[in-house]
VEXVEXMAR-751607 format. One record per residue (C-alpha): residue number from 1; x, y, z. Coordinates in steps of 0.1 Angstrom, whole numbers. Layout:
# VEXVEXMAR-751607
   resi       u       v       w
    NUM       X       Y       Z
...
END
This chain:
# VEXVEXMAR-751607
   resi       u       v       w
      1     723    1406    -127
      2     711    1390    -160
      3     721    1354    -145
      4     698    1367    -108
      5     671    1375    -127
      6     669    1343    -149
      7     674    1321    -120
      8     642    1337    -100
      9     625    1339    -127
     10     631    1299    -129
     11     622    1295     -93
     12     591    1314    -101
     13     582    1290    -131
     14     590    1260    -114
     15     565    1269     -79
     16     543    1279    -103
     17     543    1250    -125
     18     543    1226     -89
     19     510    1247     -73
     20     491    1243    -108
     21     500    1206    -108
     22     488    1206     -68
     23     457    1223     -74
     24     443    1209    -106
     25     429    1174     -88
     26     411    1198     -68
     27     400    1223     -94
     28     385    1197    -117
     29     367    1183     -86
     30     350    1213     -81
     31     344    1222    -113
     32     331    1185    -124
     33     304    1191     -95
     34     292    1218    -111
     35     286    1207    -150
     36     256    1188    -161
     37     258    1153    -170
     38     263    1160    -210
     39     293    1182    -198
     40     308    1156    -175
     41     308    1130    -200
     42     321    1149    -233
     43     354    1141    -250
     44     376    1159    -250
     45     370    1175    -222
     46     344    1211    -217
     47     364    1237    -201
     48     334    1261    -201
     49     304    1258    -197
     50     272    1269    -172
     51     272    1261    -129
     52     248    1242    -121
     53     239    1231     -85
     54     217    1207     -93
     55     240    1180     -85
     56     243    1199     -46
     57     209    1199     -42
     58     207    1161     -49
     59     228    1153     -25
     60     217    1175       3
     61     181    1163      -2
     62     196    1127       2
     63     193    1115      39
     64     227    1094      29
     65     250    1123      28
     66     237    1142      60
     67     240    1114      77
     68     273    1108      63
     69     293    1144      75
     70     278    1138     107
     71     290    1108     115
     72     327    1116     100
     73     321    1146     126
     74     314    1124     153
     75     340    1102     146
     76     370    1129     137
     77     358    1147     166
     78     365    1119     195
     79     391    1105     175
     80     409    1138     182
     81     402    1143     218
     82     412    1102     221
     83     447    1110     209
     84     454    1142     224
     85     445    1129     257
     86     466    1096     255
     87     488    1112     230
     88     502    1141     257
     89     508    1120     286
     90     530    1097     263
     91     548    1124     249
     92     557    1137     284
     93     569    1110     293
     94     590    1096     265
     95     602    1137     264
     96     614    1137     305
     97     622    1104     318
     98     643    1074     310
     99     629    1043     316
    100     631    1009     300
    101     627    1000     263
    102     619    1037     260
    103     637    1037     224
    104     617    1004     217
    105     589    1025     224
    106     599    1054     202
    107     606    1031     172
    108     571    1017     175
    109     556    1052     171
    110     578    1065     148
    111     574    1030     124
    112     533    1028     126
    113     530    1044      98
    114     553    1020      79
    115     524     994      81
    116     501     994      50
    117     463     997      64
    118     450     969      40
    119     471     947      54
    120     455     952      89
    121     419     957      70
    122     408     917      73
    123     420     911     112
    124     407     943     123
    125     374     929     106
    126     371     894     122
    127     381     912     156
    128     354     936     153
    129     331     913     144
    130     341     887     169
    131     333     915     198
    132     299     928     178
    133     312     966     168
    134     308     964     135
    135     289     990     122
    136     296    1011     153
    137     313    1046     163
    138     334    1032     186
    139     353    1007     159
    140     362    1034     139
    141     374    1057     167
    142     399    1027     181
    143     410    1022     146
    144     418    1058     132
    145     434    1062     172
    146     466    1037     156
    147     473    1063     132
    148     466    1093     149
    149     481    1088     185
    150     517    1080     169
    151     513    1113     149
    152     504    1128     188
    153     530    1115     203
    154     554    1124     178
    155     547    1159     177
    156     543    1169     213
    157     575    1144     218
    158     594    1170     199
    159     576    1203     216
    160     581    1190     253
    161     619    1188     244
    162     623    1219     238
    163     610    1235     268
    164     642    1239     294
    165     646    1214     323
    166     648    1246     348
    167     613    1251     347
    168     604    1218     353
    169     638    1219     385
    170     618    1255     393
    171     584    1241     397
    172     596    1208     416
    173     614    1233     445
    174     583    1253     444
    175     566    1220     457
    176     542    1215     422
    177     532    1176     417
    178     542    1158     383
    179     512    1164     370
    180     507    1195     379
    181     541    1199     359
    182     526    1185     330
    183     492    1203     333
    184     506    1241     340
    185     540    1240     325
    186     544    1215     293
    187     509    1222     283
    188     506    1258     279
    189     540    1261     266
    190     538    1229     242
    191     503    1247     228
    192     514    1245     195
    193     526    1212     191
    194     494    1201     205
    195     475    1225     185
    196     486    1207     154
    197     485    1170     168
    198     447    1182     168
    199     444    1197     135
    200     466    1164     114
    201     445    1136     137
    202     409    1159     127
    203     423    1162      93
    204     434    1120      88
    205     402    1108     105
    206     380    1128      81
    207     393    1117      51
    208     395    1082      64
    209     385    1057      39
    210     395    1021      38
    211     384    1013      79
    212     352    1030      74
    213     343    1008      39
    214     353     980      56
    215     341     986      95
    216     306     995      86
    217     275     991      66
    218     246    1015      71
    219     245    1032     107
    220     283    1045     113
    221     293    1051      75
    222     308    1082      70
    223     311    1111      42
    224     338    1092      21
    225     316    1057      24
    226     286    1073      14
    227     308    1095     -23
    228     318    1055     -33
    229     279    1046     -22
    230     270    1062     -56
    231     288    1041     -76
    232     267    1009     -90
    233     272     983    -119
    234     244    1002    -138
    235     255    1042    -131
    236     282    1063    -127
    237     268    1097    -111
    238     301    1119    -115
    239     281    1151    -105
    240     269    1139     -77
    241     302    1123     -65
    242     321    1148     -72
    243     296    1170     -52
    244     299    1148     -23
    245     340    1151     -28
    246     336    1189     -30
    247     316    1192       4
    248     341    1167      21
    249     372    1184       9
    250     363    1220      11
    251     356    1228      48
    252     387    1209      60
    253     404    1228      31
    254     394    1264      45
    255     399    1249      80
    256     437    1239      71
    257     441    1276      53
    258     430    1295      84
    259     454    1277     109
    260     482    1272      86
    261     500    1297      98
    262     497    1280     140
    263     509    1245     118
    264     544    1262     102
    265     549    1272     140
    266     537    1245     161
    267     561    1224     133
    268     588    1244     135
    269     591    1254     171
    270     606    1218     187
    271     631    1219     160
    272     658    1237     179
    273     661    1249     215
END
């Protein structure tokens, strides 16, 4: 009983010890966008002190920063609705049929994310510029769609094959097209898996950072551009970058926390039939 005890009690210590180490970066985020300058700057470090929004209200009176989360809105937004609509097809297919170089196919999903996005940063920037979207929407979306759609296709790849071939053999002697398959069958059913494709490809194109520095320059830049916009060779605003941080973080934090729950499921559900 003594040894039971001692070895939750280690468990205990050791997720604790992991979720303090987890949460800290975020912690002293928050809490740096809420100290005054004097605060920010001290050494060794102020662990209490008075809120202040002052550092908010700078940056919600900037024009920057508005601009900013609506554009990482705008961009997120079709980004997602891009993947899941090329993403589904894909995995329905690569899920139900054989075809040729369909394991080449697979391997070039499943490796995308082996490729390091600096090394794709320059090409992608001569291309863009070459064709004239730079500084554009639509560059962004086509980028952050070669890290998302794998991640689509992936995850409803692994949902679809888990449905049973009967209803798919039912539906095909009830006279029902292939797509209609797809649309009233694998799509309801595979809800989950497609649920979360959405919530990871919103999630990856929000916090996006490298395409967008380098894609854009003034009318497309989104939230993240706009934090590293503060930084200069004269000043160093922590407040109001860690304010900026703070409002890009938080809602997709809150966001993640409500549907957590659908992304244990929609995770766990194509992992045995």
């Amino acid at each position: 009983m003594k040894q039971r005890t001692l070895t939750r009690l280690l468990h205990v210590l050791g997720l604790a010890a992991a979720l303090a180490f987890a949460l800290f970066p975020f912690y002293w985020m928050v809490s740096s966008s809420l100290k005054n300058q004097v605060d920010l700057l001290a050494s060794p470090p102020v662990w209490l002190f008075k809120p202040t929004l002052a550092h908010y209200a700078d940056i919600f009176s900037d024009e920057r920063v508005i601009k900013g989360v609506f554009n990482s809105l705008i961009v997120a937004t079709c980004t997602t609705i891009a993947a899941l609509l090329l993403g589904t097809p894909a995995a329905y297919a690569l899920a139900r049929f054989e075809f040729r170089g369909k394991g080449d196919l697979w391997f070039w999903f499943i490796s995308n994310r082996m490729i390091s996005p600096i090394v794709l940063a320059l090409p992608v920037y001569l291309l863009a510029q070459s064709l004239r979207l730079l500084d554009t929407h639509a560059v962004l979306v086509l980028m952050y769609l070669t890290f998302t759609l794998p991640i689509a296709v992936w995850i409803c790849t692994d949902q679809f094959r888990s449905i049973p071939a009967d209803l798919e053999q039912a539906a095909r002697l009830e006279g029902a097209s292939q797509f209609g398959i797809f649309w009233r069958i694998y799509l309801p059913l595979g809800l989950p898996g497609v649920a979360v494709s959405a919530i990871f490809s919103f999630i990856f194109s929000w916090n996006e950072l490298l395409y967008a520095l380098v894609l854009t320059r003034r009318d497309a830049n989104t939230a993240p551009v706009v934090a590293t916009s503060f930084m200069t060779g004269y000043e160093l605003p922590w407040g109001r970058i860690m304010a900026t941080s703070t409002v890009i973080v938080l809602p997709v934090t809150i966001f993640a926390l409500l549907v957590s729950r659908h992304m244990v499921r929609g995770l766990t559900m194509g992992a045995t039939k």
